[in-house]
Each structure stands twice: as C-alpha cells, then as structure tokens.
N, C-alpha and C positions, 0 to 999 in steps of 0.2 A: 160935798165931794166924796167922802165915806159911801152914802149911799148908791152915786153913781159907779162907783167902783163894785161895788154888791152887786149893782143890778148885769153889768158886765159880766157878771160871773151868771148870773140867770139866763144868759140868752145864747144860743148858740151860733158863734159868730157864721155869716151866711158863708166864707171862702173854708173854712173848717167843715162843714156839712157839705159842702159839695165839690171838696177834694178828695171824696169818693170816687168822685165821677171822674175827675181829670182827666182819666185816660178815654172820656168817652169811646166810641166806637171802635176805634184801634186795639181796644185792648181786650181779652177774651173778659170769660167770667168766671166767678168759684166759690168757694172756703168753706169750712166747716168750724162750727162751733167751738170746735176742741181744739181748737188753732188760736184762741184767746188768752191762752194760759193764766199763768200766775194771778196778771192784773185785774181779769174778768174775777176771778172768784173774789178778790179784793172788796171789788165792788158791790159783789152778793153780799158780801160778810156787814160791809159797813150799810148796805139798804138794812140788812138785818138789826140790827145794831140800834140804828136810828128809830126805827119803828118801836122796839122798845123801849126804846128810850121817851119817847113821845108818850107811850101806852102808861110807863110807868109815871111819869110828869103828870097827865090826865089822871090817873087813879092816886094822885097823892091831893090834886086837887078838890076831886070828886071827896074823898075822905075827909078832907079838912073841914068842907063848907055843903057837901051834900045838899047845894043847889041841884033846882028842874034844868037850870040851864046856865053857863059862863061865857060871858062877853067880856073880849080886853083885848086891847092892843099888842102886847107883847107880853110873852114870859122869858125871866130871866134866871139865870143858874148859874151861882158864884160858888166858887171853894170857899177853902179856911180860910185863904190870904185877902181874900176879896177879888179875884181875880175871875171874871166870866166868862165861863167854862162851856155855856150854853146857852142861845137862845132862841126863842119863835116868835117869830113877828110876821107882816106883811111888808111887800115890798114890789111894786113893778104890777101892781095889779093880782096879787097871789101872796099864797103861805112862803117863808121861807125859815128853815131851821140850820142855825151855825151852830156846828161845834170847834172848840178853841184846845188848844194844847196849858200847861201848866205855865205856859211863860204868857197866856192872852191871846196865843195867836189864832186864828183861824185856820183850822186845819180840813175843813169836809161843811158841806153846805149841801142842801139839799130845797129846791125851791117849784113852785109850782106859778111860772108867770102865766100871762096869756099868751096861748098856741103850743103850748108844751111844756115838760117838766124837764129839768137837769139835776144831776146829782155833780160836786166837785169835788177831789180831792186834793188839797195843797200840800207843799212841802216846809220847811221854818223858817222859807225864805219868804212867804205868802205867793209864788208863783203855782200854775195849775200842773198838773203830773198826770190828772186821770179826770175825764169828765165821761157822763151819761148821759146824753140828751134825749128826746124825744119833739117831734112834734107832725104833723098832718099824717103822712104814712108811710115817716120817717126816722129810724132810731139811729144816734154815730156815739162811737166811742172813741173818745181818741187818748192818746198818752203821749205824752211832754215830758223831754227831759231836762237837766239846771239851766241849759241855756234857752229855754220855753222854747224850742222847735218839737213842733209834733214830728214824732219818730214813727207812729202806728195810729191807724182810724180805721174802725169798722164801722160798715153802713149797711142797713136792711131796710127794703125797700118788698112793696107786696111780691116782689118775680124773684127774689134772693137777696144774696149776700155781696158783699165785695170789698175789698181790704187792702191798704194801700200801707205801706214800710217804707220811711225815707231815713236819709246817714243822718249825723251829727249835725250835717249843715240846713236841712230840714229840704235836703231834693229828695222827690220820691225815686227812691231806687227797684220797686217792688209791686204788683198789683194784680190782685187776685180776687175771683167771683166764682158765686155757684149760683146757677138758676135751673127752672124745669129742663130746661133745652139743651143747656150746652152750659160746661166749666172751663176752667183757664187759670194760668199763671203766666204773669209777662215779668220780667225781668229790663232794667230801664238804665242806663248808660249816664255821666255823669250832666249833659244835656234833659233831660228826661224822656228820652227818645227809648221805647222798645227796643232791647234788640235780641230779645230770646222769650219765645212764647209759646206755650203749654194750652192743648185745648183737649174737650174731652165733648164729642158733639155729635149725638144720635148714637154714642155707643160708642164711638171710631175715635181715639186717642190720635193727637196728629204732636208734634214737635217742631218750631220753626226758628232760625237763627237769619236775623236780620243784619240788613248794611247801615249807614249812617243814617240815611235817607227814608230805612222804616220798609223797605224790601225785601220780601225773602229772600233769601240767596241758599239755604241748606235747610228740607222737609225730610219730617220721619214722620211717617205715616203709617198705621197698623189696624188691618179688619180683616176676624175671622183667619182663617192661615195662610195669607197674605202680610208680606211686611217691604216696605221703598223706603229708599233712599235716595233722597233726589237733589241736583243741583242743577242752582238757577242764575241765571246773567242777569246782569241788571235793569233787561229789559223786560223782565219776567218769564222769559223761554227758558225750559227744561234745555240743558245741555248735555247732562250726565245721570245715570239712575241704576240703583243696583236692589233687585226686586227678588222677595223669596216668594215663592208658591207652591204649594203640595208637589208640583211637578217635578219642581230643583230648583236651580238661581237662574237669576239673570242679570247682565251689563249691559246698560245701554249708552254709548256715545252720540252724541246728535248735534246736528249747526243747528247755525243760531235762529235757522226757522223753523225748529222743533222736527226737524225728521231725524228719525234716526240713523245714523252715518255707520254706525258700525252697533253690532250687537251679540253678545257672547252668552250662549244658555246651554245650561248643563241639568240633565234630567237622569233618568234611568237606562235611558237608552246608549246616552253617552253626549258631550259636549257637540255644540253647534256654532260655527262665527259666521255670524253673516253682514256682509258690505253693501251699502246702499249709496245709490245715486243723489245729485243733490235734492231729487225732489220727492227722496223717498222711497224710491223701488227698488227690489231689492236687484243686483246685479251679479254677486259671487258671494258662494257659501263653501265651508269646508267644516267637514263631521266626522265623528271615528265613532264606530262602534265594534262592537265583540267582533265580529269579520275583518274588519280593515279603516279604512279611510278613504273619501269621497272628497273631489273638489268638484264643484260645478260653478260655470259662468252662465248667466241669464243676459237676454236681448232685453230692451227695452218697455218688451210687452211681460217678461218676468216669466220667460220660458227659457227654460233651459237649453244651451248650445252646443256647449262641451262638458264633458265631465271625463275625470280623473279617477279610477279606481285602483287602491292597493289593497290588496288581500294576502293571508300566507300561499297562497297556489300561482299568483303573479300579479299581472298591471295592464290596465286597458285605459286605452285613450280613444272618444265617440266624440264624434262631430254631428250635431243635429238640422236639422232644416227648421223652419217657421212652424210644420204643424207636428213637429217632435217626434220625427222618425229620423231614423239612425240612417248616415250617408255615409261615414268614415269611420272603420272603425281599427285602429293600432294597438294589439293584443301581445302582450307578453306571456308564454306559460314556461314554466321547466325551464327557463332560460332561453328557450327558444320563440322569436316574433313571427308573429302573422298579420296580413296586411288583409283589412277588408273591406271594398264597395259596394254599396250598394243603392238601388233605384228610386223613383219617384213611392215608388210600393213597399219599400222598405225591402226588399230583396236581396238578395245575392248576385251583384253583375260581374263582380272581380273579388277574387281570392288569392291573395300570395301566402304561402306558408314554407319557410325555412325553418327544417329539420338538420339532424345529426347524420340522416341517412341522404336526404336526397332535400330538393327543395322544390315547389309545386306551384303552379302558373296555375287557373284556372279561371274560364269566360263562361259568364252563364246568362240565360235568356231572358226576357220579359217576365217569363216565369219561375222564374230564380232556380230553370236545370241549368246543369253542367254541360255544356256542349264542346269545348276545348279545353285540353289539357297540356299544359309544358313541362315535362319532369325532367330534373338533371337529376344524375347519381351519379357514381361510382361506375359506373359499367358507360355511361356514356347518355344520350337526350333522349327521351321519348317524345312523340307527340302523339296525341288521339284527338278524333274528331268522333261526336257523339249523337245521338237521336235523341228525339223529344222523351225517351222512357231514359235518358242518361245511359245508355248501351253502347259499347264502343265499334263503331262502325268503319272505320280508319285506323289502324295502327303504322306509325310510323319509328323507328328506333334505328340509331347508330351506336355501333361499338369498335370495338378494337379491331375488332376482325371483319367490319364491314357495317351495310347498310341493310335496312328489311321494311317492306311493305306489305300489310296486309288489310286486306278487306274483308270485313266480317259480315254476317247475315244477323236477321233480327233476333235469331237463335245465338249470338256468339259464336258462328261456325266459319273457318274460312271461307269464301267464296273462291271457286277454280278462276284461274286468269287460263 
C-alpha cells in the first residue's frame, strides 16, 4: 500500500497535465518565466539540494569501500533518533530519492519513472504543495494548497508556455500563454467561462470583455496610431465604436446590420456628423469649420441636394438637381435676402434682391444675360427691357409727378420718337 502511494506521487496525474490546456482554443496564449515567483525558485533550490545530497551519499560511499563498482537496492539515511531522514531506492521502474523531516515524514521526493521525471514537495500533513514533472515534450508545474486543490499549473510545450490560476475551490479563474505567434491572458467567471481576454498577435495588442455565453460584446484594439473602441450585440455586429487616428476621433453608431447609422469625426479641420440610411449611405451631414457651418442633405445616390451655409458675412440656402448644379438658391447678406434661379446650365434665369434702397426683379436668358428688370424705390417702379450685350434698350419709370418712356439706341442714346 506504502509503495502504491509513492508510486502516485511518481506519475503525473493525466487531468493535472492537461489542465493546461482546458481552455483549449477559446482561450489566447502567454507568460513569461518571471511570472513563477517565489515557488519556482523553491524548486530550483531544493533540485540543488538534492543533487548534493546524492553527490555527497556517493562520495562517502565511494570512500568507505573504494569499490570499481556499487550495486544495491536502496540506501538509507537515519539521524540520531533513528528516524529516516533519507532514502534512494527504486521504484515504478526508475530511481527515486525521499527526503523526510525530523518527525519521519516525507517532505520532497524526487523520482525518475518511465516516461518522465517529477520532483514533489509535501507539507506535514504528507499532502502535495509543489510538483515538477516532466515527460514526452512535456514539462507542468503545479502548486496545491492545505485543502489539495491545485491553485496554479505551468505547462511548456515545444510552441510556448501557458498557465492556468484557479480560487480556493480549485475553478480555474485565470489562463494565460506565450507562443511565436501570439500571447494572451483570459480571465474566467465562476462557471469557468472567459469572460475577459488579453491577446498580443502579430504585434497588435487587442482587449475583449465577454457575455455569459463566451461573446464579445466590448473590443480595445491598438496598431501603430490607430486606437477602437468597439461594441458588439450579441449577434456579433459592431453597433458602436469610438476610433482615434492621426487625423482626430471618431463615433460611430450603427444597426444591427453593421452600417453605420450615425457618425461624429473631429479632425483639424473641425468636427463632422454624419447620418446614414439604413443601408448605409450616407444622407445628411453637418460640419463647422474656421468660416462657419454647413448642413447638407444627400439623395439616395449620395449627392448632395441642399445645403445650409452660416458664415460671419450671412446665410445661404441651394437647392441642387441630380447632376449637382445649383437651381435655388436663398442668400442672406447684411441682413438683407436675395432670391435666386437658375437653369438646366446652372445659370442665372431669376434674380430677386431686396435691399435698404430699392428692391430688384430680374429675368435673364438661356444665356444667363439680363434682359428684364423690375425696380421699386423710393422715387416710384422702374422697368427696363434689355439686349443680348445686357444694354438697356426700353426704359420705363413712374413717379410722383408722372410717367416716362424711353427708347435707347445700342449706344445708350435716346432714340427721337
């Protein structure tokens, strides 16, 4: 029974060695040596220890009997009390060497079965606290605490490292790797379900905070001077994202079919919002820069319609056609508005302008001249009718003291009636 117990302590239980792996695939990769602390160098100390120990056993033998050569079963190592303190024997197919504490007990064992070597160390209860194993291309270490749950297990394997941290009750709450490729840390819910995980992969650090179910729902992502912030519904569509770029920032809101429904970017030039249809395109934007502020609406094809301009000098309101020429255009200056039409040509066909002085009618041609004019003022209407050179060739005006017609020549001369 003794023996079977020893040999237990030789072999490394197979759910212990490959609760490295637990988190299989789900879980990233990592760790670094220096992440071993206190217990690893423990281990160093007492491999050291042992070896001497051994060396000195062999060189007291060697002295006593300066045999070519010692064969034996076991060696034994008693104190003053009688009590054994140490011994080497075979056991499971291999060496194995106990060392015992001052009360007999077995406190560190060091043994070489077949397929591998372990080192243990016990506490004075004979429970395990710290082992080393070894076997195909395979090394774990794991540490136990009074109530024998493994609390930490490192495992190296030819492609890295990987290390697993469970509580008190021995769930892993914790699992972290480093390989060529890619590192990680995942963090693990009372379930043993991820739900916070750390990757480091191709250079590009990512951040992900999971739901119950092992989905991301909240990425931080960073490469080169680029940084997101991203959130995700639980059917894995981006919904929200707030992105830094050399340029400025950006917010993005988006349905649940990933297009972006609104989107707000601030750069040098000055802040941008722009609104989007559900499938995507964009429809209205409004932007401020050093001059003023711009609202524009877009058609369907993501041409602009209308647009809004405020400036310190006034305000304009353009109404556009399909291939984005100006039809309507509602101009504010000096407080005073101006109305203006124009053609298939983008021309001048009508012109209203209300001033302080008078206010102005104007009809212009295919080829965007002036050919009629309506003035009101103070003094009473004018009208002119004009020539293809815009020359006023008709004058017509009323006033207070009457009416007047006149016909000009292409000189601007009266013509004799």
């Amino acid at each position: 029974m003794a023996d079977e117990k020893k040999g237990s302590r030789d072999r490394i239980p197979a759910e212990a060695r490959h609760a490295a792996h637990a988190g299989g695939d789900d879980l990233p990769e990592i760790v670094c040596p220096e992440c071993l602390g206190e217990g690893l160098r423990k281990v160093k100390l007492m491999v050291a220890g042992v070896t001497v120990l051994l060396l000195a056993l062999m060189g007291l033998l060697w002295a006593q009997s300066r045999p070519s050569e010692v064969s034996v079963q076991k060696f034994v190592l008693t104190d003053g009390n009688g009590k054994v303190r140490a011994s080497l024997g075979m056991a499971d197919g291999g060496p194995r060497l106990e060392l015992s504490d001052a009360e007999g007990k077995m406190r560190a064992s060091l043994a070489v079965p077949q397929g591998g070597a372990r080192i243990v160390l016990l506490d004075a209860k004979g429970g395990e606290r710290a082992a080393l194993g070894e076997g195909g291309n395979e090394s774990v270490l794991q540490l136990w605490n009074g109530s024998r749950d493994v609390r930490a297990s490192l495992t190296m394997v030819d492609d890295g490292l990987q290390i697993n941290l469970s509580d008190a009750g021995g769930k892993a709450i914790a699992t972290a790797a480093l390989s060529k490729s890619r590192s990680g840390l995942a963090l693990l819910d009372g379930a043993g379900k991820p739900r916070a995980e750390w990757r480091l992969a191709d250079g590009k650090p990512s951040l992900a905070l999971l739901d119950e179910s092992g989905a991301p729902r909240t990425l931080l992502e960073g490469a080169g001077d680029d940084a997101v912030i991203a959130l995700v519904d639980s059917q894995g569509k981006r919904r929200a994202a707030l992105a830094v770029t050399p340029k400025g920032g950006r917010v993005e809101v988006g349905a649940s079919d990933r297009k972006a429904a609104l989107s707000l970017e601030a750069t040098g030039d000055g802040p941008v919002l722009t609104l989007a249809d559900p499938v995507g395109k964009k429809r209205a934007s409004l932007s401020a820069d050093a001059q003023g502020a711009r609202l524009d609406l877009y058609s369907e094809r993501e041409l602009s319609r209308v647009t809004l301009d405020a400036t310190a000098t006034g305000a304009g309101l353009t109404l556009l056609d399909n291939e984005q020429k100006p039809r309507i255009k509602l101009v504010e200056a000096g407080g005073w508005p101006s109305l203006w039409l124009g053609g298939t040509e983008a021309k001048t066909r009508l012109q209203l302008d209300i001033g302080q002085e008078h206010e102005t009618l104007s009809l212009f041609d295919a080829e965007g001249k002036r050919r009629v004019e309506l003035k009101l003022s103070a003094s009473g209407p004018s009208f002119n009718l004009m020539d293809s050179t815009e020359k006023p060739r008709v004058e017509l005006s009323v006033t207070a003291v009457g009416g007047d017609v006149r016909v000009l020549d292409a000189d601007g001369k009266p013509v004799k009636r």
